[in-house]
FIFIZA-664789 format. One record per residue (C-alpha): residue in three letters; x, z, y; residue number from 0. Coordinates in nm, 3 decimals. Example, Ala and Ser with C-alpha at 12.3 -4.5 7.8 and 13.67 -1.06 7.14 Angstrom:
% residues 2
ala_1.230_0.780_-0.450_0
ser_1.367_0.714_-0.106_1
END
This chain:
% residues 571
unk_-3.753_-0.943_-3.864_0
unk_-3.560_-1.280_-3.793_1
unk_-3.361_-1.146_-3.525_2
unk_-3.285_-0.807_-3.757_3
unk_-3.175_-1.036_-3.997_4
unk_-2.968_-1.224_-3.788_5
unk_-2.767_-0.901_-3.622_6
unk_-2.676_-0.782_-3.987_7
unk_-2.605_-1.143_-4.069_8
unk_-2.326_-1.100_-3.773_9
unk_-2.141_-0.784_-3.950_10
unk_-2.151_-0.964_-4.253_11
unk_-1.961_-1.211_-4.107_12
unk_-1.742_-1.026_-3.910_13
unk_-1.682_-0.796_-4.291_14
unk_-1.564_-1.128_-4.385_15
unk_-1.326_-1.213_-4.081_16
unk_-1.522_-1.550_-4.046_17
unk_-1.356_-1.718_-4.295_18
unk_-1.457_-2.076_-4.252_19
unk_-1.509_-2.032_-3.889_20
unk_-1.391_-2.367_-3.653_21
unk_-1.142_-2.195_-3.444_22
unk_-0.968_-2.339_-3.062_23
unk_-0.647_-2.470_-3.067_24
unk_-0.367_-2.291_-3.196_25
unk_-0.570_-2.056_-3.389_26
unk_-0.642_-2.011_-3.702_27
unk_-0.910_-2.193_-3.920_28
unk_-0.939_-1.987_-4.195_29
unk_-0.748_-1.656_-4.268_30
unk_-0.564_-1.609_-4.573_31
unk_-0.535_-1.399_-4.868_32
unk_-0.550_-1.034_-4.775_33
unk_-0.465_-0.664_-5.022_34
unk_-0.770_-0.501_-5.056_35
unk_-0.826_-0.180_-5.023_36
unk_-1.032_0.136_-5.120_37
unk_-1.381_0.200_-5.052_38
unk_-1.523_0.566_-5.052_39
unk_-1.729_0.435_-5.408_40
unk_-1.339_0.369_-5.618_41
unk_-1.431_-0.004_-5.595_42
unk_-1.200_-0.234_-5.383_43
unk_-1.223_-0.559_-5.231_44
unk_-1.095_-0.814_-5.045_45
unk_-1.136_-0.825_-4.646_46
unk_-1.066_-1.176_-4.599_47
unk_-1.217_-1.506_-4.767_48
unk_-1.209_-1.484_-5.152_49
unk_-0.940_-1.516_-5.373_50
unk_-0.852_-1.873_-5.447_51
unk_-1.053_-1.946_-5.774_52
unk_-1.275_-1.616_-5.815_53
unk_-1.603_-1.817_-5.700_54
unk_-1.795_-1.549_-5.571_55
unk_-1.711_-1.179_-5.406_56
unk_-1.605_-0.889_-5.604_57
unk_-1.902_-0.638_-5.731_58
unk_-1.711_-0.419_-5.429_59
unk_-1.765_-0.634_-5.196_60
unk_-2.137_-0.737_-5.250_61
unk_-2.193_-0.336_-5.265_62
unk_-2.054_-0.289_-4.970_63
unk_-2.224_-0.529_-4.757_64
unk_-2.567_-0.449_-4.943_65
unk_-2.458_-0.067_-4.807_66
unk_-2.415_-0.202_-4.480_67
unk_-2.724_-0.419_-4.469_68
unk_-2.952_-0.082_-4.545_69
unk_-2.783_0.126_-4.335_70
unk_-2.818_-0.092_-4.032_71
unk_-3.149_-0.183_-4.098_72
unk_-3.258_0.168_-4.124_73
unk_-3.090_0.239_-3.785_74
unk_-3.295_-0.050_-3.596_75
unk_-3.621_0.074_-3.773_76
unk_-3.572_0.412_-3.669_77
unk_-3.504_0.298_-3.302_78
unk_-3.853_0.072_-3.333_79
unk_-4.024_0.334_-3.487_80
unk_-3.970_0.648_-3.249_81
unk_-3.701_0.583_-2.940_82
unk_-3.941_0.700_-2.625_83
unk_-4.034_0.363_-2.457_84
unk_-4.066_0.061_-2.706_85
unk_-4.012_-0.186_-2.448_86
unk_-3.688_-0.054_-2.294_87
unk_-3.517_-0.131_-2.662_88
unk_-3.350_-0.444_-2.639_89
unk_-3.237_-0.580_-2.987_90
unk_-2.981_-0.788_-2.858_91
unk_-2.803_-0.549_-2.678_92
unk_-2.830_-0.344_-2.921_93
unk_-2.607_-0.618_-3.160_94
unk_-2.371_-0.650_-2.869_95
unk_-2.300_-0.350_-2.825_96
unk_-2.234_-0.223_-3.203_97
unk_-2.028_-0.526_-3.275_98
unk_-1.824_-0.448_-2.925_99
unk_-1.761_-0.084_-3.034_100
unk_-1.702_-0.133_-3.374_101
unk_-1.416_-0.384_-3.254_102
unk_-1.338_-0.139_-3.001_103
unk_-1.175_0.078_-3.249_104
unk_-0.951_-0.168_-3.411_105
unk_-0.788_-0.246_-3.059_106
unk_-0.835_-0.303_-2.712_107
unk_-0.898_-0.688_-2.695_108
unk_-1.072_-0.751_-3.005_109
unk_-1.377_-0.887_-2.882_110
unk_-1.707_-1.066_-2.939_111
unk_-1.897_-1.283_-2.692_112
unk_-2.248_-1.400_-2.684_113
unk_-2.352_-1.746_-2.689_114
unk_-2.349_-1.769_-2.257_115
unk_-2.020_-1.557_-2.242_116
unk_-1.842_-1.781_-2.516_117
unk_-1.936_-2.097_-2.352_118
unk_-1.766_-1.965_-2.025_119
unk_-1.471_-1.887_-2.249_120
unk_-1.441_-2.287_-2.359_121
unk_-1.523_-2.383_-2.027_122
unk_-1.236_-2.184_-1.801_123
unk_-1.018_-2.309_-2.107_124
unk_-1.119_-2.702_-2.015_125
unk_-1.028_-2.620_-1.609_126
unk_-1.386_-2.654_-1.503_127
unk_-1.756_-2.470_-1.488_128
unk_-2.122_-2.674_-1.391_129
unk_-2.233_-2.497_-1.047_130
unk_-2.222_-2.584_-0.714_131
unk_-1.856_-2.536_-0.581_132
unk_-1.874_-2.203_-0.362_133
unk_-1.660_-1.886_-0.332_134
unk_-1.927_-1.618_-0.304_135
unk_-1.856_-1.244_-0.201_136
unk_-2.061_-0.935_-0.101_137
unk_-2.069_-0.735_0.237_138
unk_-2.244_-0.456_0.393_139
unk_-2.417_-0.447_0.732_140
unk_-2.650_-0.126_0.838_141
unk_-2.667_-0.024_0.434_142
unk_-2.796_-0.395_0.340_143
unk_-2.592_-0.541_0.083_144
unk_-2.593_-0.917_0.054_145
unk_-2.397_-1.224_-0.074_146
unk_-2.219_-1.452_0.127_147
unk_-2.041_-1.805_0.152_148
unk_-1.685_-1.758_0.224_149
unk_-1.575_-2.157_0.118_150
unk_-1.658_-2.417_-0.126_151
unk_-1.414_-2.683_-0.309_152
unk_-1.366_-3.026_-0.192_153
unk_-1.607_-3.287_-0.316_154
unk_-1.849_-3.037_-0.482_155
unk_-2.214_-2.986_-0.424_156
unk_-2.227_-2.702_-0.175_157
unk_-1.999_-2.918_0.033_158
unk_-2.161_-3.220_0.015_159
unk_-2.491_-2.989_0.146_160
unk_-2.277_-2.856_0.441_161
unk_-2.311_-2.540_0.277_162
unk_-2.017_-2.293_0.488_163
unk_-1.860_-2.009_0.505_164
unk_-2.079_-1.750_0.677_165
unk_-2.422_-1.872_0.486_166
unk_-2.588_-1.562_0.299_167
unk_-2.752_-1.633_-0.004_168
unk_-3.150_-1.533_0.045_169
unk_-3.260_-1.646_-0.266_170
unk_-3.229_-1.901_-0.580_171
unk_-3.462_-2.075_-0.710_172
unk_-3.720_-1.820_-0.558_173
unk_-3.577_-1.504_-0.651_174
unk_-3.469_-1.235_-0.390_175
unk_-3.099_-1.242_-0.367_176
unk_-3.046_-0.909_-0.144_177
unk_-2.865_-0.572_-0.285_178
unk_-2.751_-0.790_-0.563_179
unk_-2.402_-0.798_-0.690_180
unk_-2.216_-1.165_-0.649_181
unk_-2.152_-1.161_-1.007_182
unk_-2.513_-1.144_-1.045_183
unk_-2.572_-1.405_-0.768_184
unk_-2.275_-1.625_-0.945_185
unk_-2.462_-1.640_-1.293_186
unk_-2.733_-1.744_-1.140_187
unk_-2.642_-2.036_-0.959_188
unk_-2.422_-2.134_-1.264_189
unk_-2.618_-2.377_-1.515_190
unk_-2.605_-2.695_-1.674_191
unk_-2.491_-3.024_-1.518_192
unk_-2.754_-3.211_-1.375_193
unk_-3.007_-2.952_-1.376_194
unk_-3.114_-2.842_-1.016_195
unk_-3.107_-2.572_-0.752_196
unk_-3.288_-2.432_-0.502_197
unk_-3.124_-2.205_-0.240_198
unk_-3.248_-1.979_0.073_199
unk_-2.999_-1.986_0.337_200
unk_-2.926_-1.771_0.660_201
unk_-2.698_-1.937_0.829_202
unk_-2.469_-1.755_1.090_203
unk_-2.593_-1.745_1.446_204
unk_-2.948_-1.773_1.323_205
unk_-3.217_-1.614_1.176_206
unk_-3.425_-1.918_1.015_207
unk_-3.386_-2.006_0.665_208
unk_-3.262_-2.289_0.554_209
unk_-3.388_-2.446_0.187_210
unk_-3.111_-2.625_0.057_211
unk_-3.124_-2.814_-0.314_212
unk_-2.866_-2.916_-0.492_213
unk_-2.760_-3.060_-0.841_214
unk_-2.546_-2.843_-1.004_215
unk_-2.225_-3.081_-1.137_216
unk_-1.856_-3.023_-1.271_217
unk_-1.616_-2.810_-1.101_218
unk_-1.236_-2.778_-1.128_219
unk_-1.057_-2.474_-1.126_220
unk_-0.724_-2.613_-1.191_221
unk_-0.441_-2.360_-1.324_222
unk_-0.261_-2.429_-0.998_223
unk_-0.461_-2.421_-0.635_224
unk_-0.201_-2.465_-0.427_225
unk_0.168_-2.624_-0.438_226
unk_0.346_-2.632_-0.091_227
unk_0.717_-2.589_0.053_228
unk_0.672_-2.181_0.166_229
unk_1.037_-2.221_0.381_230
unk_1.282_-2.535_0.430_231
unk_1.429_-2.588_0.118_232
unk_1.171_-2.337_-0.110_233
unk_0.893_-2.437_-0.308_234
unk_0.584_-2.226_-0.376_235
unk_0.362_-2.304_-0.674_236
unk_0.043_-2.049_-0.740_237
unk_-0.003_-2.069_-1.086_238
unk_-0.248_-1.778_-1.066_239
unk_-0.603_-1.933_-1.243_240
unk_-0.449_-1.876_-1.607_241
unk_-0.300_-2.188_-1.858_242
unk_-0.574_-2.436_-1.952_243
unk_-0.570_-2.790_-2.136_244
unk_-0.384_-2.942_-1.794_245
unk_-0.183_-2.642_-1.688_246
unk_0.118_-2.871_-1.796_247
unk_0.034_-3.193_-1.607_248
unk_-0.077_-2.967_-1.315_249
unk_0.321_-2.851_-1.305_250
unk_0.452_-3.165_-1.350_251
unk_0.265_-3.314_-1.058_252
unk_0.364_-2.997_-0.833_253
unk_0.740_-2.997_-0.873_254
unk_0.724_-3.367_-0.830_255
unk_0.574_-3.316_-0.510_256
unk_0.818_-3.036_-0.420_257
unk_1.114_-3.211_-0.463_258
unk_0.982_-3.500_-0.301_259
unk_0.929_-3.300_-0.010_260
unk_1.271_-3.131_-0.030_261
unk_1.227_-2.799_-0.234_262
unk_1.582_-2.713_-0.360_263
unk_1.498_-2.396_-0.486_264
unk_1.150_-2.227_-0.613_265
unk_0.914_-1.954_-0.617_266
unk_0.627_-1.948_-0.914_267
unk_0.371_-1.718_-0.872_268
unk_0.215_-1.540_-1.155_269
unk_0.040_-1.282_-0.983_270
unk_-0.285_-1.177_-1.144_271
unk_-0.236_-1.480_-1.379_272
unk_-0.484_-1.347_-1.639_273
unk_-0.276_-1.570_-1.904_274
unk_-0.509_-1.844_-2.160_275
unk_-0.372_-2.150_-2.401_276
unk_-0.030_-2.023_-2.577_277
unk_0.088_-2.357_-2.576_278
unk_0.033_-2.494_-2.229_279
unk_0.270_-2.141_-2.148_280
unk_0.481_-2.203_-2.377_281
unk_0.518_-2.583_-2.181_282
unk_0.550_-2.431_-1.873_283
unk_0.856_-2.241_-1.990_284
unk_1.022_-2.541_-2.152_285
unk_1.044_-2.698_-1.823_286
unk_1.322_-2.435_-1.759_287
unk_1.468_-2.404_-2.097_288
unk_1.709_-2.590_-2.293_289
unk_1.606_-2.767_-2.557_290
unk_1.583_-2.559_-2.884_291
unk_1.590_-2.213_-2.676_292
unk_1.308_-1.963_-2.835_293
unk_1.027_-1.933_-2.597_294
unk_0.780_-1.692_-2.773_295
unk_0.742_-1.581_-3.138_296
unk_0.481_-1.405_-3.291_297
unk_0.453_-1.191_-3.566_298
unk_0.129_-1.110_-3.775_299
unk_0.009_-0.978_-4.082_300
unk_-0.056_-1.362_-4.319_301
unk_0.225_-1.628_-4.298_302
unk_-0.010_-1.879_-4.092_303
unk_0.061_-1.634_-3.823_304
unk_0.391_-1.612_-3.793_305
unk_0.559_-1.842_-3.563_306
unk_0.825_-1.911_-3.315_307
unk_0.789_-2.180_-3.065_308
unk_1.116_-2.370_-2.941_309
unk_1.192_-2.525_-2.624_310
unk_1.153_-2.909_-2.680_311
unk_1.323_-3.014_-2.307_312
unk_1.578_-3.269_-2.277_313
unk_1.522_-3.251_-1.898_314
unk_1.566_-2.900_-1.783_315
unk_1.440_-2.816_-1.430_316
unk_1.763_-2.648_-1.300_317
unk_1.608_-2.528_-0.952_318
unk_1.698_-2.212_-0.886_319
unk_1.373_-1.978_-0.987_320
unk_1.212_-1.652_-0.878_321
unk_0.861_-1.566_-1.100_322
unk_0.637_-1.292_-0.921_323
unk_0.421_-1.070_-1.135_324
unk_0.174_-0.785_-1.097_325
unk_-0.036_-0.551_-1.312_326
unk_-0.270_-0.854_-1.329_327
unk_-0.044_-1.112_-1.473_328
unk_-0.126_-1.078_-1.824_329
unk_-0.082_-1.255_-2.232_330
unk_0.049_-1.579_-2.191_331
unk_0.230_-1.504_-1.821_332
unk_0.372_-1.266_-1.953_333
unk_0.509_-1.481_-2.232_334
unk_0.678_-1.743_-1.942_335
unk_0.781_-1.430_-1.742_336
unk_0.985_-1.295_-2.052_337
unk_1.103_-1.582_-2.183_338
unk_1.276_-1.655_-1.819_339
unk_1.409_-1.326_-1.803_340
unk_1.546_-1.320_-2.089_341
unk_1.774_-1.621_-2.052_342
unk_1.856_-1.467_-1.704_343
unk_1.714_-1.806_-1.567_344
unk_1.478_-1.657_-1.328_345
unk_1.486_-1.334_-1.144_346
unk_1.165_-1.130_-1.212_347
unk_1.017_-0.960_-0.868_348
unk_0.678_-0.735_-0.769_349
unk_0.532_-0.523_-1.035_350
unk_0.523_-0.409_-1.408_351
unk_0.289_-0.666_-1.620_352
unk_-0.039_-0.599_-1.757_353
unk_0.134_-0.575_-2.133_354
unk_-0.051_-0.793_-2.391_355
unk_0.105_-0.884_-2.618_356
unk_-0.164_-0.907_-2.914_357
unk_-0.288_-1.259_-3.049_358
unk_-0.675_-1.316_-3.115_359
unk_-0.773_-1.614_-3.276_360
unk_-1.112_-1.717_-3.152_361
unk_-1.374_-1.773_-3.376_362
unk_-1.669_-1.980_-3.330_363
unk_-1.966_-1.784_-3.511_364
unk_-2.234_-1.989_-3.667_365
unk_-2.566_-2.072_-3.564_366
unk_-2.456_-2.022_-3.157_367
unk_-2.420_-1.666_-3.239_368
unk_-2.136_-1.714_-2.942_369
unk_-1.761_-1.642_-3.064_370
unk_-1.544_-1.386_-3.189_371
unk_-1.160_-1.258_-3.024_372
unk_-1.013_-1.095_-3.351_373
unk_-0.634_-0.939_-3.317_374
unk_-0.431_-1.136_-3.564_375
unk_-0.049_-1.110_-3.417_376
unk_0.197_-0.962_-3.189_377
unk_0.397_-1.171_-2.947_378
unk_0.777_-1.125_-2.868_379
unk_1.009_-1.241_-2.583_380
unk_1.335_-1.466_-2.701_381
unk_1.546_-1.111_-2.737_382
unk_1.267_-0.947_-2.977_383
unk_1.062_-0.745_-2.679_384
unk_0.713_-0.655_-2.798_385
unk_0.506_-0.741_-2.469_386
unk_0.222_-0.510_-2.574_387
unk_0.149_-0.205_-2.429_388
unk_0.031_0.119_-2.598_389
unk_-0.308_0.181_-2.697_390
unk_-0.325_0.474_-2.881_391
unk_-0.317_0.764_-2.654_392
unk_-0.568_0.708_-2.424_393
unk_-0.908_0.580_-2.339_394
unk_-0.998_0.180_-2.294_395
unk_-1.083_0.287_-1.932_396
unk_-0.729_0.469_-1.891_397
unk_-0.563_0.087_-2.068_398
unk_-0.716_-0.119_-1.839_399
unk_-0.698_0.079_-1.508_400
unk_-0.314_0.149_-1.656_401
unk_-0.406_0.537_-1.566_402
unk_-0.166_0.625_-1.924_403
unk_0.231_0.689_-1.816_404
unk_0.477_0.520_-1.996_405
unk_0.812_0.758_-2.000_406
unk_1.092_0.564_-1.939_407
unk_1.330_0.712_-2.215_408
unk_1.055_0.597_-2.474_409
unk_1.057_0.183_-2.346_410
unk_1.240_-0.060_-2.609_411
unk_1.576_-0.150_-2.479_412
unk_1.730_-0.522_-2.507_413
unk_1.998_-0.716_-2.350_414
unk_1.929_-1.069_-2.170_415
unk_2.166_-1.375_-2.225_416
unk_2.377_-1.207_-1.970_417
unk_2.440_-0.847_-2.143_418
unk_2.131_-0.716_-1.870_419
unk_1.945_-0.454_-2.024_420
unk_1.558_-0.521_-2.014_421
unk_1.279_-0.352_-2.140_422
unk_0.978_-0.385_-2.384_423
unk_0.671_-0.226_-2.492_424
unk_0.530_-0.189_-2.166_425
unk_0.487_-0.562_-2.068_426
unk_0.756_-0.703_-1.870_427
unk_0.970_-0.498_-1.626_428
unk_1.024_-0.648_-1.315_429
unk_1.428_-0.693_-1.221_430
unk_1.320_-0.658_-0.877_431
unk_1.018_-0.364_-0.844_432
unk_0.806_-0.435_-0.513_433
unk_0.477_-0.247_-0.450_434
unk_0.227_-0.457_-0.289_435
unk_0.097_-0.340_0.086_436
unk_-0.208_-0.160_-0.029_437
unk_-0.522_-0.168_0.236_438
unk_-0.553_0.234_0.389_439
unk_-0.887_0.305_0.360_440
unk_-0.978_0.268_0.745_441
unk_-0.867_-0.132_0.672_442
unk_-1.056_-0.141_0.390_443
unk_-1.362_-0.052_0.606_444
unk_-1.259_-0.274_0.868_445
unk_-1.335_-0.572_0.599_446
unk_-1.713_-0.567_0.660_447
unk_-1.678_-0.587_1.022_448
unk_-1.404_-0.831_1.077_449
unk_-1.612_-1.085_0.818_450
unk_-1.917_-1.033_1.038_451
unk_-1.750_-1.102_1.370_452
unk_-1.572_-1.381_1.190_453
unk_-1.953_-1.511_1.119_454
unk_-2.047_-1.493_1.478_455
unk_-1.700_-1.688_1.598_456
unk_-1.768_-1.981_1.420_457
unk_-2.135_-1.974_1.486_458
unk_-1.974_-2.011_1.891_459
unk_-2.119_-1.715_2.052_460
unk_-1.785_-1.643_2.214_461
unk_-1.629_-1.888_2.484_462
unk_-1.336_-1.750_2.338_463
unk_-1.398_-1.913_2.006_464
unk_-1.261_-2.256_2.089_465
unk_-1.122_-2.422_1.798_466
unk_-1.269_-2.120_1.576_467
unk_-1.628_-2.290_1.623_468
unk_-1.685_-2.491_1.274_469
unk_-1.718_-2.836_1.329_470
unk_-1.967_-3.064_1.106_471
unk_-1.689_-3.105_0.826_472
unk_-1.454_-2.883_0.683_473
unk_-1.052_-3.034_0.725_474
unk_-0.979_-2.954_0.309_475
unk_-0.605_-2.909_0.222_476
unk_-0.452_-2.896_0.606_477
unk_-0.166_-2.715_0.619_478
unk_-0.142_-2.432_0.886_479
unk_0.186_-2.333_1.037_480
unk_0.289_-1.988_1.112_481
unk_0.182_-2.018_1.493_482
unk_-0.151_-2.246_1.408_483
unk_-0.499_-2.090_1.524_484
unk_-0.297_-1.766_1.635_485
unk_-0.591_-1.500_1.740_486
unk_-0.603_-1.467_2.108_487
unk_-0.596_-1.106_2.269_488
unk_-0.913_-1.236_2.446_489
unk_-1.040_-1.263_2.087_490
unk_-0.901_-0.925_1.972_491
unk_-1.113_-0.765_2.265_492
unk_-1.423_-0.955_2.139_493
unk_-1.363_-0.834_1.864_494
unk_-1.338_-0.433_1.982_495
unk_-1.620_-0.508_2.169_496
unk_-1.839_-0.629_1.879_497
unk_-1.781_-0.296_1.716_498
unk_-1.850_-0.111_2.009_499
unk_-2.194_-0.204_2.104_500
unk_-2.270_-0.180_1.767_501
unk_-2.434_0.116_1.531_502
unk_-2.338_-0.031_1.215_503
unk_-1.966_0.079_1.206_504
unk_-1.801_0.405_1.368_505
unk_-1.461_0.344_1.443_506
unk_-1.254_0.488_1.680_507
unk_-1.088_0.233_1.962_508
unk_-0.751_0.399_1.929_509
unk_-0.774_0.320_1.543_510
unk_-0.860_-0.043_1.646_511
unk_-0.599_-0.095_1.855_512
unk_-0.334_0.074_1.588_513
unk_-0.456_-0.152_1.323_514
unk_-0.475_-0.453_1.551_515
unk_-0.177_-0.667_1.341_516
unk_-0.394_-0.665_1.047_517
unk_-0.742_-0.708_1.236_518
unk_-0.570_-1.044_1.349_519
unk_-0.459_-1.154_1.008_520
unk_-0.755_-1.076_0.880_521
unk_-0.959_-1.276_1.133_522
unk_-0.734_-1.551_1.126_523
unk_-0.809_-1.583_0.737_524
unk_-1.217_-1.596_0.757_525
unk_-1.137_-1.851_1.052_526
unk_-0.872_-2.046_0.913_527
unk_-1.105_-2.043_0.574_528
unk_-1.428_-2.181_0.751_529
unk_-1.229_-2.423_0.906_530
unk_-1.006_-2.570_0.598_531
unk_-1.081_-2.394_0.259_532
unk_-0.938_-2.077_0.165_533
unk_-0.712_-2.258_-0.056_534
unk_-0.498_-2.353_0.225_535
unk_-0.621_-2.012_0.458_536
unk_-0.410_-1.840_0.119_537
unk_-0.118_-1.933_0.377_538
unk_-0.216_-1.682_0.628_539
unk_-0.177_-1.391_0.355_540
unk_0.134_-1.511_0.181_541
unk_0.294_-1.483_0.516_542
unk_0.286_-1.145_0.531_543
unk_0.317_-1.092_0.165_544
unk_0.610_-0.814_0.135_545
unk_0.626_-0.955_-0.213_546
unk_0.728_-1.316_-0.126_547
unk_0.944_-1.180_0.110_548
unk_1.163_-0.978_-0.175_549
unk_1.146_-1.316_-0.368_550
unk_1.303_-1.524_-0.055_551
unk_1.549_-1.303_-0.023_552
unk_1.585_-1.303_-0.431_553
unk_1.664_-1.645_-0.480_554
unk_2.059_-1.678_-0.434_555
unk_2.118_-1.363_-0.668_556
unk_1.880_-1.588_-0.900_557
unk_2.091_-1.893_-0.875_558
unk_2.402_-1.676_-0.943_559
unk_2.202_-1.512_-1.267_560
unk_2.106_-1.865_-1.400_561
unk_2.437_-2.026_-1.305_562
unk_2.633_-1.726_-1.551_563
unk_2.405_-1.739_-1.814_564
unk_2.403_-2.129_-1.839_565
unk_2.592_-2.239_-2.164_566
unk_2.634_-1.916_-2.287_567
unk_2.292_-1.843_-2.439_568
unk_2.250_-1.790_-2.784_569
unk_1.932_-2.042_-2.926_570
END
């Protein structure tokens, strides 16, 4: 009965917009007077807090949620009463997944967390999670599936272990890893700081088990991995793990290192950049602004949330600035991306945004019922662009795989600082389109294969290994260059040889040998990985990014763009 009570307790709440709900920065705290509107009965009433001074809800209002109360309660008893198996009805999922579809139909990205997913939520917001420090990912051998190491972070607890890359995960804490999914495999070695581990390891070239425990501690996931000069003269910066509390700080130390180390112009990279804190985008955008320059504005239905956020730089970063974007860079990239474009002070390259543009304010429900994402505002770019895509037409599966067409003769038209015409209501239009090289599906089966070579290379069953063999301590942050641990033929052959004598692939040897520029890239990743972190092993890819390459060649028609537009942009 408590926990019925407690799920109706939630729609209440959410009836009522949490009101008095503690909110995360730059939200709001307490939503304001709202027109009410009629119910089927003729009565009306207010859907946010209560008019100042009435003391208590309207008679509509307490009829309302007395309606909803019986009607929801007579739902779960009829479930208790006569659904087939009582103990397959889960109460709690049950809550979830009304309150999920319920906000489903308001909007896309109205949502509601539990009380684990919301604490994730604050915690990728504060740059960090409690775990043990390990990239984790899932391969098939002979129909097993199973969850492997492919790196951990610098100073964390799977590498002070000597946990690798290579190590499948057996079991934690007792219970059977195998066939399981690496998000499942992830949530379970997640958990409170301090508190302990226990995991079952295979390690490659070996079929003991090794018991390792650990004490699961703070980990960083800072909004920037990697900074580095990509070219002489060009600075890279991967902004791609979304804008947290030290996003800001992050940039400032990167471009101070860059132009320590010579960078004269710049590349930021906001691919998949799933977006985050408003206002540590809206300081990474000032950094190229002038001062007073509109960055974002957003538009909503109360006054509290309307606002337009200025550029407060008296320093302006005048490097000359390419931003790459994808489908996955999302919300707040998207707000830098625009912003940039539309001053013309950074050339836009790769592919059409995600396109949200709607503002939730997070509320914290009470009694750690978890949180609530409610739609509250629309964001604009500097020229009045609405970043957000439509919703209407389709299904949520069709919005998030972006499976809906957008006609082009339908897109809102604008004009950059420059008199360019750009485009809104579809996210942000690249100026420069660039498909990424998509895997063909014999690479993407190669994946399996080349990871469990890559396993037996460093484990040294090859004389061919040499430098490939992992040594007792991973070399974190070592830069590779373009020729560093190159992939031997000798190793290539190894390599068609492994699948060869092997039944758990079927691939044809003049299909190996066509596809023999990516088997080596790929190999040199897992190897490069085990031997330095796949932070810095990120090299090997962005090398043969076609992407990066259109952004190289990008940056003096960017310098030109920013140069024009300079002093001639309205505020």
């Amino acid at each position: 009965m408590r926990r019925k009570f407690f799920t109706i307790s939630i729609f209440l709440l959410l009836l009522n917009l949490a009101g008095n709900s503690q909110t995360s920065p730059g939200t709001v705290s307490q939503l304001p007077e709202v027109e009410p509107f009629k119910l089927s009965s003729g009565s009306s009433f207010s859907a946010g807090v209560p008019r100042s001074g009435s003391g208590a809800p309207v008679n509509g209002v307490r009829n309302y949620k007395n309606s909803i109360t019986e009607d929801f309660s007579e739902a779960l008893e009829i479930i208790k009463n006569n659904y087939a198996s009582r103990e397959k009805v889960d109460y709690a999922a049950l809550t979830k997944n009304s309150i999920t579809s319920m906000l489903r139909t308001l909007d896309p990205h109205s949502s509601y967390f539990d009380a684990d997913e919301f604490k994730e939520l604050i915690d990728d917001q504060h740059s960090e999670y409690f775990g043990i420090g390990a990239t984790i990912v899932n391969y098939r051998r002979d129909g097993k599936f199973a969850t492997y190491i492919s790196s951990t972070f610098p100073d964390s607890p799977a590498a002070k272990a000597n946990l690798r890359f290579g190590d499948k995960i057996v079991s934690v804490n007792g219970v059977n890893m195998l066939d399981r999914s690496s998000s499942f495999v992830r949530d379970r070695v997640r958990g409170p700081k301090g508190t302990t581990i226990k995991l079952q390891i295979e390690r490659a070239g070996s079929k003991h088990l090794l018991t390792v425990d650990l004490t699961r501690n703070r980990v960083a996931q800072p909004s920037i991995p990697d900074a580095y000069i990509l070219r002489p003269g060009v600075g890279y910066i991967n902004l791609a793990n979304g804008f947290n509390y030290t996003t800001e700080q992050e940039l400032e130390t990167a471009l101070a290192e860059l132009r320590s180390s010579g960078a004269a112009s710049l590349i930021l990279d906001l691919r998949d950049n799933p977006g985050g804190i408003v206002e540590q985008a809206v300081r990474v955008t000032e950094k190229f602004l002038e001062r007073g320059q509109t960055v974002v504005s957003q538009r909503g239905r109360f006054r509290i949330d309307n606002r337009t956020w200025k550029s407060r730089n008296r320093a302006v970063e005048k490097l000359p600035l390419v931003v790459l974007v994808n489908e996955g860079s999302a919300s707040a990239s998207e707000i830098v991306a625009g912003a940039l474009q539309d001053y013309d002070r950074a050339l836009i390259v790769g592919e059409n945004t995600f396109g949200k543009g709607l503002v939730q304010s997070v509320l914290t429900l009470p009694n750690g019922a978890g949180g609530l994402a409610l739609t509250t505002a629309r964001y604009y770019t500097p020229s009045g662009r609405s970043i957000q895509r439509k919703y209407d037409d389709g299904s949520i599966y069709d919005y998030f795989n972006h499976s809906e067409k957008t006609i082009p003769d339908e897109r809102e038209v604008a004009k950059t600082a420059g008199g360019r015409k750009v485009y809104g209501g579809n996210g942000i239009t690249p100026d420069e389109l660039v498909e990424p090289e998509k895997l063909t599906p014999v690479q993407e089966r190669l994946l399996d294969p080349i990871f469990f070579f890559s396993r037996e290379v460093i484990a040294g069953r090859f004389p061919e290994a040499g430098e490939f063999r992992i040594g007792s301590k991973i070399r974190y942050g070592s830069r590779i260059r373009p020729g560093d641990m190159a992939i031997s033929e000798a190793l290539f052959k190894r390599f068609i040889e492994f699948i060869e004598s092997s039944n758990s692939w079927s691939f044809k040897t003049e299909n190996l040998r066509s596809e023999e520029k990516f088997i080596k890239m790929r190999l040199r990743y897992n190897l490069v990985s085990a031997a330095i972190g796949n932070v810095s092993a990120n090299q090997v890819l962005i090398d043969e990014d076609r992407q990066i390459e259109k952004a190289l060649e990008s940056l003096p028609r960017a310098q030109q763009l920013a140069a024009a537009a300079r002093g001639s942009v309205k505020k």
